[in-house]
N, C-alpha and C positions, 0 to 999 in steps of 0.2 A: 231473537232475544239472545242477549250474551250471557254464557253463566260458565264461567271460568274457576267460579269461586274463588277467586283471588287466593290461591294455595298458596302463595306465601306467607310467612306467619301472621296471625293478627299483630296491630299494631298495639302495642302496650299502651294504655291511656291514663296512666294517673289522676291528670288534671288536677292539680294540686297549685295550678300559678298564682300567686297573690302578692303580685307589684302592684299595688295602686289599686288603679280600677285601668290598667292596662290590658288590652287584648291578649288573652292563653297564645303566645306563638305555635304552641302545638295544633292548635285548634284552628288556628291560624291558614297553617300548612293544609291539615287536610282537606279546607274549606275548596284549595283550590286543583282538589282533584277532580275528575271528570266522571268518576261514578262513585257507588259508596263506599266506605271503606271498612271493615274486621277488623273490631277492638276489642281491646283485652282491660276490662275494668277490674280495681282493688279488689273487690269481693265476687262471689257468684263462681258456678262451677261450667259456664258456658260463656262463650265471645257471643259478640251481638254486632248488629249492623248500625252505622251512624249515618244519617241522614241529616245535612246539612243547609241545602237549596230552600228557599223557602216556598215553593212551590212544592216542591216534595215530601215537606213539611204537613203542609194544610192536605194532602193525600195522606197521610198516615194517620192523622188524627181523625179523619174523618172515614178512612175504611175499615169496616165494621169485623174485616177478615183479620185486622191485627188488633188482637186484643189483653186489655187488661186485665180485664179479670183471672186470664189464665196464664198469669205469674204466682196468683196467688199459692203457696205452700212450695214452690218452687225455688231455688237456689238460684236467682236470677242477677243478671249479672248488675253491680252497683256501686256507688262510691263510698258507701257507710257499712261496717260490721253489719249491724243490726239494719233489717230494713225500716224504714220510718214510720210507713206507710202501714194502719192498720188495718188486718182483710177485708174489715164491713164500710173501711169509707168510702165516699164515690170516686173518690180518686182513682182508686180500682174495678169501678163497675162498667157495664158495656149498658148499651142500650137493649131493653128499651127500661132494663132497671134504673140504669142511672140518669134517664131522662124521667122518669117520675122523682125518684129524691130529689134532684136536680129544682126539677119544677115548683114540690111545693118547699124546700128550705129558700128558694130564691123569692119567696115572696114575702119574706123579711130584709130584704138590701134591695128593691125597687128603687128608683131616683126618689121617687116620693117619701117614700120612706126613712132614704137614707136625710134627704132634707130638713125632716122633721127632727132628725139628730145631729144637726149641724149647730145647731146654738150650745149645745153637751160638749160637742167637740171642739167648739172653741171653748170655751169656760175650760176645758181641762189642758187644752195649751196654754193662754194664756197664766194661767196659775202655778204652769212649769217654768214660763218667761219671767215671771214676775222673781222665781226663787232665783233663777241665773242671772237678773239684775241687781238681786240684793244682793249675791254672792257677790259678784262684781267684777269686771275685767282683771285679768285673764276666765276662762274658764270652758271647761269641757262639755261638747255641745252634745257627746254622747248621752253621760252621765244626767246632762240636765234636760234634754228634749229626746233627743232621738232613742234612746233605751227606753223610758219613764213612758212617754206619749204612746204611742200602739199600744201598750202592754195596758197600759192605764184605760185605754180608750176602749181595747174591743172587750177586758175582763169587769168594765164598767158597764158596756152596753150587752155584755150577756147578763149581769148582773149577780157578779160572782163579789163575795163580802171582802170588802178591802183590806182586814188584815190576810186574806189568802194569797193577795198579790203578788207578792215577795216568790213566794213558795212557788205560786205558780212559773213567773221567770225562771227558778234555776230549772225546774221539772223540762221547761222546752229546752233550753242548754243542753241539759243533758239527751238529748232525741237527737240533736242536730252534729253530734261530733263525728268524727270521723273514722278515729283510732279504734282497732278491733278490743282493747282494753277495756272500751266501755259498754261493750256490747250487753252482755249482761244487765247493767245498770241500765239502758235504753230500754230494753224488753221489759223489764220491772216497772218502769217511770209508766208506760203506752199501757201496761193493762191496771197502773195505777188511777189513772188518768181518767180511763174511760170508766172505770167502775165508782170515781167520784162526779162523774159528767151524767151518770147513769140515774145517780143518785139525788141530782140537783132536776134533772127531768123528771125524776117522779112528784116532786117537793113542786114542781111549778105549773103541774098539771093541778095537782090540788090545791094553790093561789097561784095562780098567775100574776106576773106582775107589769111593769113598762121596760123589759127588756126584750131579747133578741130572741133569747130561749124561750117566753112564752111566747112572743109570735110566730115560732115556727111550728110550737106544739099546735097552735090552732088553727093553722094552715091547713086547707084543706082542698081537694079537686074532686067535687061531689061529695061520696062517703070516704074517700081513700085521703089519709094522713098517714106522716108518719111515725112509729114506732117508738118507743123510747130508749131501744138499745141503735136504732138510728139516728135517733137525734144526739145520740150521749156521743158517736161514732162524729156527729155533723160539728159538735161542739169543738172535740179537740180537734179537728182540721184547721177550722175558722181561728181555734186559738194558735195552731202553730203557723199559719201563712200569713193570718193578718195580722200577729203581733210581731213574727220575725220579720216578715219581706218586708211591713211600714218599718220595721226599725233600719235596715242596712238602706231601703233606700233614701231613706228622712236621711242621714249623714252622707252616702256618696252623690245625691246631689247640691246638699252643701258644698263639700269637697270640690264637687266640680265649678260650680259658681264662684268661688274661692282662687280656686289656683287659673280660670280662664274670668279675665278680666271685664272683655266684651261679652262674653254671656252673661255677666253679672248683669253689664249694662243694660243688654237687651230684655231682660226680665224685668228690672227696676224701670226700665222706660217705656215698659209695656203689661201694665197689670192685667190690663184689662185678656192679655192673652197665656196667662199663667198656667194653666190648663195646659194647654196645644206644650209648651214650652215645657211643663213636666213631662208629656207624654214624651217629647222627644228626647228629652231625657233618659226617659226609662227606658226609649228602644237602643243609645248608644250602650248605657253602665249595662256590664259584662256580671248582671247580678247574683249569677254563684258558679258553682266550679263545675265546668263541663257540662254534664247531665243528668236526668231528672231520675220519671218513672218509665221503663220501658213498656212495647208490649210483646206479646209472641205469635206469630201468624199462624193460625190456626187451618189454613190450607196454603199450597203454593201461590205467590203472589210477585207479579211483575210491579217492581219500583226501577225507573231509572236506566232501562234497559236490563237490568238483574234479577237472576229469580230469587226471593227470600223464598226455601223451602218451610214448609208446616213445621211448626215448633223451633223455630230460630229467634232469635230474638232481638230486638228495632228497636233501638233508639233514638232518637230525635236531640238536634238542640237547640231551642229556640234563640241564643245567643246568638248559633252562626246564622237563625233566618233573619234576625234583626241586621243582620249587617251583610246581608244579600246585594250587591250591586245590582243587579236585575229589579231587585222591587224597589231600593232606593239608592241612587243614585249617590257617586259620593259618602258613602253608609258611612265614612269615619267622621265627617263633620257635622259639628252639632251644630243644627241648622233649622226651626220651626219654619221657617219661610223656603225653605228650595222644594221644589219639585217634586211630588211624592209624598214631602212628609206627614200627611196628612192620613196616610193610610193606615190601616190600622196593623199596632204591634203584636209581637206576641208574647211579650213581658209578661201578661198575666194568661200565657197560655191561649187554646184554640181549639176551636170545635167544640165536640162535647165535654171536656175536660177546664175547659174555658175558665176562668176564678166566679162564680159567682156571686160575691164580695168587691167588684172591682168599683161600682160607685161609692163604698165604702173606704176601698184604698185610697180613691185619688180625692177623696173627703177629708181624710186625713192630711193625704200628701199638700193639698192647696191649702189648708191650714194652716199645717206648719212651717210651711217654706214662706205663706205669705205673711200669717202674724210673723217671724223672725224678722225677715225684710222690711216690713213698714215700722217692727220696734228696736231696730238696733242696725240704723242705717249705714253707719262708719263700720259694718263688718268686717274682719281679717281675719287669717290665719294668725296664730302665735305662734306658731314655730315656721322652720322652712317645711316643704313638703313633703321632702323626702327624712322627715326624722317624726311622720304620720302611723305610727303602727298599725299594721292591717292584720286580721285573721288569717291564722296561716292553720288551725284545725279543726272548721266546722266546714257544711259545702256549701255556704254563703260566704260574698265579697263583702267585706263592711271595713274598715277599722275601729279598733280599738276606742280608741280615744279620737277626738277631733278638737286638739285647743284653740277655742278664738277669740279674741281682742274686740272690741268698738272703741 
């Protein structure tokens, strides 16, 4: 086993790139180092390990010796002032806790289930399509589908009252910045958040109704359910990944379809494989900046030929296992038909940490991409590309605005 500890300085990591939906060159570089490398992120009072390979990837997520939970109350190292991340969600649990939450909140986003809200989820695009048709060409495709749709869709299907929607949107804004200025204001919004999600889980235990939140209250494995300061914890996850990530990815794979011609083609002349075609999507776009939630090894542990000693702390980035030449071939060409592509990403994460929501997301995602496509065939860009404004301070890729033409 090598362990040199790489004493020369950690490498400073900002990761702050936001050209397009262009590859981090930084990230780039260290992808093609030959073991791990010592970063130095915006916040936190320790460097931590990057793990890149995707191989060494699905080892970390799955060794039980690096763990999340034991970041919790720690100064660990991160891209956000404020960490996102609240202590009780399972984002943060190990097994074999967070294979029970895990268990019964997932038994509200089944395929089956998510099916039976697929006719909801088109009625609430379509209804968005309809207002960007009467608005009329030119028009921004953020504003009218890609912001509106997620937010509309998962604060619909938990069944939170439609004038809170509004509110709700700027409340995850404000979680997702970057700048230590809003630190404060993040902390406030996350225990604002959950003591109002706390509050909607006790109201649906006693009527339940045809949303998300009574079906996980009544989830059950035997006698064991979950809690109500667990569910209120399960709530705002579900509100912040599956309203932000459907937002940025509903526009940058527009975007992409957009400015590459032939993938346009190959989706419109291939409905029937829309699916597979997002996925591969979602394994190129480089969907936020750098990296996620760490963990910290709780004893010594060989990755890679290196030893991570106990209490160091591991990061991961599922960006560079997406674009692994070992597991896919050619990783920079968007390609649903070459070799490989059929494996699965880790866009929406891996292991136990995995999104449980994912038949949910990609419900979404084939909705929107394909109601737009079959209603607004002559699609374009209205500007050139390069005058696309992109987010330059939250730690998601998205832009701005997206103007387009039929």
């Amino acid at each position: 086993m090598t362990d040199d500890r790489q004493l020369d300085e950690p490498k400073t990591c900002p990761f702050d790139y936001s050209v397009a939906l262009d590859f981090d060159p930084e990230l780039a570089a260290i992808m093609e180092r030959d073991s791990l490398t010592r970063i130095r992120l915006p916040y936190g009072e320790s460097d931590a390990w990057l793990v890149t390979g995707f191989r060494s990837v699905q080892q970390v997520t799955i060794d039980q010796r690096l763990s999340r939970a034991g970041i919790i109350g720690e100064d660990y190292p991160r891209l956000t002032a404020e960490p996102i991340v609240s202590p009780e969600s399972v984002n943060v649990m190990d097994p074999p806790h967070s294979t029970r939450v895990r268990s019964l909140a997932s038994q509200a986003f089944t395929q089956q289930q998510v099916d039976g809200m697929r006719d909801r989820i088109v009625l609430l695009a379509d209804s968005l399509l309809d207002e960007m048709a009467e608005h009329g060409s030119p028009a921004d495709l953020v504003r009218h589908l890609s912001d509106p749709f997620p937010q509309h869709t998962i604060l619909h299907l938990l069944g939170i009252p439609r004038d809170e929607w509004d509110r709700m949107h700027e409340l995850v804004h404000k979680l997702l910045v970057t700048g230590a200025d809003g630190k404060e204001a993040a902390a406030r919004v996350k225990t604002d958040l959950t003591d109002y999600f706390t509050a909607v889980v006790e109201q649906r235990r006693r009527t339940p109704g045809n949303d998300i939140i009574s079906s996980m209250a009544a989830a059950r494995d035997g006698q064991d359910q979950l809690d109500d300061r667990e569910l209120a914890v399960m709530c705002l996850t579900l509100m912040l990944s599956g309203q932000d990530t459907a937002t940025c990815q509903i526009s940058n794979i527009v975007y992409l379809l957009l400015t590459r011609p032939e993938l346009m083609d190959y989706v419109r002349s291939h409905p029937e494989n829309l699916s597979n075609s997002i996925h591969e999507m979602l394994r190129y776009i480089p969907f936020r900046k750098g990296v996620g939630i760490p963990r910290v090894a709780m004893e010594d542990v060989e990755l890679d030929g290196m030893k991570i000693r106990a209490g160091e702390y591991v990061h991961v980035s599922y960006l560079a296992a997406n674009r692994d030449p070992a597991r896919y071939p050619q990783p920079e060409i968007i390609d649903p038909d070459l070799p490989g592509r059929s494996a699965p990403h880790m866009t929406f994460g891996w292991g136990g940490h995995r999104c449980i929501a994912v038949p949910l997301a990609m419900a979404e995602l084939e909705v929107a991409i394909g109601r737009l496509l079959e209603r607004f065939p002559g699609l374009r860009l209205a500007v050139p590309p390069e005058q696309v404004p992109w987010d330059q301070k939250t730690i998601r890729r998205f832009p701005h605005e997206l103007p387009v033409a039929w």
